[in-house]
NUGUPA-959979 format. One record per residue (C-alpha): residue in one letter; x, y, z. Coordinates in steps of 0.001 Angstrom, whole numbers, plus 500000, padded with zeros to 6 digits. Layout:
<pts>
AXYZ/...
</pts>
This chain:
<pts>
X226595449681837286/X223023449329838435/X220842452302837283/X218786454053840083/X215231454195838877/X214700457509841138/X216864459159838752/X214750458542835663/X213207461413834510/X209228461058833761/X208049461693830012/X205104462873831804/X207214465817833692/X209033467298830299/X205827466996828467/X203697469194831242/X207273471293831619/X207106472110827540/X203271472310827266/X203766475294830481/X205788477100828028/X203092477662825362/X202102481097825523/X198544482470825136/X197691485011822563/X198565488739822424/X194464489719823403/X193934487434825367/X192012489820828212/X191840489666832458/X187905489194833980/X187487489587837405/X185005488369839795/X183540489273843352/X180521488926845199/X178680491683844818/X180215492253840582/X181456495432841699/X183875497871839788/X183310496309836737/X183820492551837630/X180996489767837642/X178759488869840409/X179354485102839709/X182158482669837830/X179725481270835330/X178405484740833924/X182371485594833808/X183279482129832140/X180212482739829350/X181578486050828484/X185255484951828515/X187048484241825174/X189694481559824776/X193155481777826708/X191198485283828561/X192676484817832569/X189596484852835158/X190043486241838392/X188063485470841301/X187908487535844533/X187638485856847710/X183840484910848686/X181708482398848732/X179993481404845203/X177025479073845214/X177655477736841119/X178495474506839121/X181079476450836863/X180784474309833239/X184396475208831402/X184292474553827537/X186896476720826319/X190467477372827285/X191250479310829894/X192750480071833401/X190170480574836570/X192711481498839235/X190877482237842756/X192237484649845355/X193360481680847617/X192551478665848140/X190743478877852186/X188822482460851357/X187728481568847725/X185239478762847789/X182492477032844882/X179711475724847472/X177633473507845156/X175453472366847737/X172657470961845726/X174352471044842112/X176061468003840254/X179984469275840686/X181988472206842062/X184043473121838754/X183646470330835525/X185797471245832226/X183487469303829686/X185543468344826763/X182791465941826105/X180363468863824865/X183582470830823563/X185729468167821691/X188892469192821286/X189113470992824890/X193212472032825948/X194887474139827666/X192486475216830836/X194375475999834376/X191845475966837486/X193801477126840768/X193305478325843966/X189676477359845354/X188016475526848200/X185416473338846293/X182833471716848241/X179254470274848919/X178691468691845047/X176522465765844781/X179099464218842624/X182442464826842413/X184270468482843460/X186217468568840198/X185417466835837310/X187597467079833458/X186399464703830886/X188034464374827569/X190354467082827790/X194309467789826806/X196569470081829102/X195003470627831828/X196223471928835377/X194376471863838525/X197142473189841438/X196480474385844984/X192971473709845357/X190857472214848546/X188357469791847604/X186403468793850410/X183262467161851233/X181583466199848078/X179997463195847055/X177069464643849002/X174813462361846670/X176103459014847835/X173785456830849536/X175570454841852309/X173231452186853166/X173259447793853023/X174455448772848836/X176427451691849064/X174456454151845296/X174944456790843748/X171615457756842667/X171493459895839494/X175401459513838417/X175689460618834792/X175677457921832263/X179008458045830711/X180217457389834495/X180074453398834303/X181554451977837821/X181290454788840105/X177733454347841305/X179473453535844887/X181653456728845457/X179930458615843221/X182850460019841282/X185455461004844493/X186967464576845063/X188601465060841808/X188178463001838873/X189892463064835127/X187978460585832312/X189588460642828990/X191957463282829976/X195390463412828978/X198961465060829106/X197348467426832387/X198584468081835831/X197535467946839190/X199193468970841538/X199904470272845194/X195806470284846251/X194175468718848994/X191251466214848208/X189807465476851908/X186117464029853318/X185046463058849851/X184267459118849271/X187835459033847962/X190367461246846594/X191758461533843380/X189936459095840384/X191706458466836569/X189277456313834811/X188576455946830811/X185110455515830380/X185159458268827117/X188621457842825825/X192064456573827239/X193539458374830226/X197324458933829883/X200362460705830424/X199045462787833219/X201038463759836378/X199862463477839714/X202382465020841901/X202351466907845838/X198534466295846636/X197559465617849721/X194722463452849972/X193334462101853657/X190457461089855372/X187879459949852189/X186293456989854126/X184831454840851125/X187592454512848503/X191133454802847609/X192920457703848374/X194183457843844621/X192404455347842099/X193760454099838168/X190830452111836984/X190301451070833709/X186169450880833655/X183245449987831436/X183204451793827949/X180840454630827027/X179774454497823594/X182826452949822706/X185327449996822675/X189252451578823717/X190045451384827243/X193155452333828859/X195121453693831729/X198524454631831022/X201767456500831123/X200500458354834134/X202686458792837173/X201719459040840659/X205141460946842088/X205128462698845770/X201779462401846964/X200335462052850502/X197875459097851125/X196600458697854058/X193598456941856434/X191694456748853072/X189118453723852572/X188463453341856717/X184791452751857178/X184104449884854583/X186117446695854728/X188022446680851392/X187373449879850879/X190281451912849881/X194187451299849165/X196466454246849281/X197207454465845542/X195458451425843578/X195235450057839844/X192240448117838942/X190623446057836056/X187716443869836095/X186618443741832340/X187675442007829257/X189905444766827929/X191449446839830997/X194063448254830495/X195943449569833476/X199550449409831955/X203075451892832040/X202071453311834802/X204550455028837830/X203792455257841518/X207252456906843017/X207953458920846095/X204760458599847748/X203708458411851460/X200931455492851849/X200016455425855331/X196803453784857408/X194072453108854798/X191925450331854912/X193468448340851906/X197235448005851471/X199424450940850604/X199523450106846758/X196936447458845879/X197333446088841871/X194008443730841131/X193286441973837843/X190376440375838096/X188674438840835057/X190340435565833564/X192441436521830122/X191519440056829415/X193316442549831119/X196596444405830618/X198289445433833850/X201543444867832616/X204717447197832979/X203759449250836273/X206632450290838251/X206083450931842261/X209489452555844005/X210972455011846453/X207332454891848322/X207296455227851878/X204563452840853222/X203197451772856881/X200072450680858877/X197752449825856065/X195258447083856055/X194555443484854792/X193243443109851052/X190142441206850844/X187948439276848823/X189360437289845722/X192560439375846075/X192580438998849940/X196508439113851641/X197233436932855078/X197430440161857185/X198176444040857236/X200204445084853594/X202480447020851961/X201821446298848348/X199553443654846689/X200457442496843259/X196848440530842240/X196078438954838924/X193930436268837875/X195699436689834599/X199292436939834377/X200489440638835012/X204107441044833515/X206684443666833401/X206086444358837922/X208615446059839577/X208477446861843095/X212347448911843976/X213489451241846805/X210267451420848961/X210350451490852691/X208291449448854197/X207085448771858046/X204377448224860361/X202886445919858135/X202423441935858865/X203237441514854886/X205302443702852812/X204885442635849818/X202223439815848613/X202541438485844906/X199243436424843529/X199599436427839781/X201186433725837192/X203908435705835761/X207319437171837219/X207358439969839699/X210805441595839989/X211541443087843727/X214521444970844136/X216404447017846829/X213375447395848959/X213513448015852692/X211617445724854807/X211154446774858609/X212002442785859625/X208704442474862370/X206598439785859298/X206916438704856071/X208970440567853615/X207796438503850733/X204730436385850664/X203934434421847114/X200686433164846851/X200647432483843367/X201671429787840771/X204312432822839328/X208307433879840874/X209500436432842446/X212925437793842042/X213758439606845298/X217620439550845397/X219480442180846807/X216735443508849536/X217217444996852885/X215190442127855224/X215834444387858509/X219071442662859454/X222784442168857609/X221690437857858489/X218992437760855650/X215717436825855296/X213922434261857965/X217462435071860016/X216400436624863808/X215152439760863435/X214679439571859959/X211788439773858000/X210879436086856232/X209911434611853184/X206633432737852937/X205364430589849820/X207625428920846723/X209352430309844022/X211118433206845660/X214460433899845236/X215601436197847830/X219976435459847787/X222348437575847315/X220113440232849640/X221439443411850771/X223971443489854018/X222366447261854744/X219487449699853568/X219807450555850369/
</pts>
């Protein structure tokens, strides 16, 4: 009996759901905040953050609050909702950053219910931190400090950031960060969405999960990237799942821009590896819906990443050393072998390719649902593709009329599937 990979729980889910039980202590208190720190509260969120003591609950009144709130304890900084409560950091490096790398072992901080906006750098930014949540915020227009010109800069980027000198950090960003959620925001007219990098320590086990993220014009709409060290030789990107996220028109304004969800490495040891992308929407950004790239000859690890149950349409072309024939689904690049692929139970349509495969190894797809208009499976590499038991768009098969086809050798696309799976 096959085994439906929608019905596999995620590690990552019962290790947030257990974490979410850990109560705070008994004295832990309640601090309040409003605009004008009346009847007893604070005037602004960092005077109320300074005088907080760990697990103490902040409350924030709706208003307008002109800060860069630093976090370095653990806490919970709930605002009154998130359209009336807004952090305009016009002029200051980020909306709200939870700096485990000044406060080593920082856990255990919820941040919930703000529009964050106007930061040079990124709206939200965690580094080095353990059980974190960040729920039901709007992050919106940040990245004010990117400098769109012939080199698209970032001028003045902290140092531990190593590769994000061209979107200066994006909407929401976790480095080093681990075993945290975020969830149900919306990350919109930022350089890109949502970034996981590991620049300061491995990013892992982290769930990303009902965001909606839209309309960030110069990167990915939700970015794994395994990046340059900081002061330090571990990389790595794993265990995190992408589940039941929007992604959409991200990436538009640059050619090669921005894929809907996409996993990078372009160093000797990258690491972008384990990882989940399931249930998502991927529509209309300027590089395929899920776009996979390994570029650096023998030293990356982007083994082992599973891609299913996505809904995907009307992205664009890849480009560049990874570049696809036409408009597509999901790119699978890697000038080193990437094992372990497997693409399952994604709809795909309005796309010229569905799936593209450039890598040396074995790419397993499986019970995907291809809209029949192109090419279902395109293989540009030296590797094979196992993609029995697909939908092609008709009961005939794949290069039957009306069916999507198969270009390029080594694919083996019989027995396929006589109706959606």
């Amino acid at each position: 009996m096959k085994r439906n990979i929608l019905s596999i729980v995620s590690p990552v889910a019962l290790c947030v759901a257990l974490m979410a039980g850990i109560g705070k202590p008994a004295a832990a208190a309640t601090l309040c905040v409003n605009p004008g720190g009346t009847l007893g509260c604070y005037a602004t969120i960092g005077t109320a953050v300074l005088n907080a003591a760990p697990y103490d609950t902040i409350n924030v009144a709706p208003g307008t609050y002109n800060e860069d709130v630093v976090i370095g304890i653990p806490l919970a900084l709930i605002g009154a909702n998130s359209w009336g409560t807004i952090i305009n950091a016009t002029g200051l490096n980020n909306g709200i950053y939870i700096d485990g790398l000044d406060y080593p072992g920082l856990g255990s901080v919820v941040v919930k219910g703000f529009t964050v906006e106007n930061a040079n750098f990124e709206g939200i930014l965690v580094t080095n931190a353990t059980g974190v949540t960040i729920t039901d915020n709007k992050v919106t227009s940040n990245d004010k400090g990117l400098v769109v010109s012939t080199n698209i800069s970032c001028p003045n980027l902290p140092a531990f950031e190593t590769a994000e000198g061209d979107d200066c950090g994006e909407g929401i960003h976790l480095i080093g960060v681990d075993h945290s959620i975020v969830a149900n925001n919306t990350s919109e007219n930022n350089s890109g969405g949502i970034l996981l990098t590991d620049e300061t320590g491995s990013t892992h086990d982290n769930l990303l999960t009902g965001n909606s993220v839209r309309n960030n014009p110069y990167d990915c709409g939700i970015t794994l990237a395994s990046h340059p060290p900081y002061s330090r030789t571990t990389l790595g990107m794993v265990h995190n799942t992408i589940s039941n996220n929007e992604s959409t028109h991200n990436g538009y304004l640059v050619p090669g821009a921005g894929a809907g969800v996409g996993m990078f490495g372009f160093i000797p040891g990258a690491t972008v590896s384990g990882n989940v992308v399931i249930n998502n929407r991927l529509t209309r950004n300027g590089l395929p819906g899920v776009a996979m790239h390994g570029h650096y000859p023998g030293g990356e690890v982007l083994n082992d990443n599973i891609i299913a149950g996505n809904e995907i349409s009307g992205n664009g072309a890849d480009t560049e050393d990874a570049a696809t024939p036409g408009t597509t689904g999901i790119n699978i690049y890697g000038y080193s072998p990437i094992t372990g692929i497997v693409i399952s139970q994604n709809q795909i349509k309005d796309e010229a390719d569905d799936i593209v495969v450039n890598t040396a190894a074995q790419v397993d797809a499986h019970l995907n649902s291809f809209s029949g208009r192109g090419v279902g499976i395109d293989n540009l590499g030296s590797g094979t593709v196992d993609a029995t038991e697909n939908w092609w768009g008709c009961f005939a098969g794949p290069g039957a009329t009306g069916c999507a086809s198969v270009v390029g050798s080594g694919v083996t696309s019989t027995p396929w599937l006589a109706w959606p799976f």
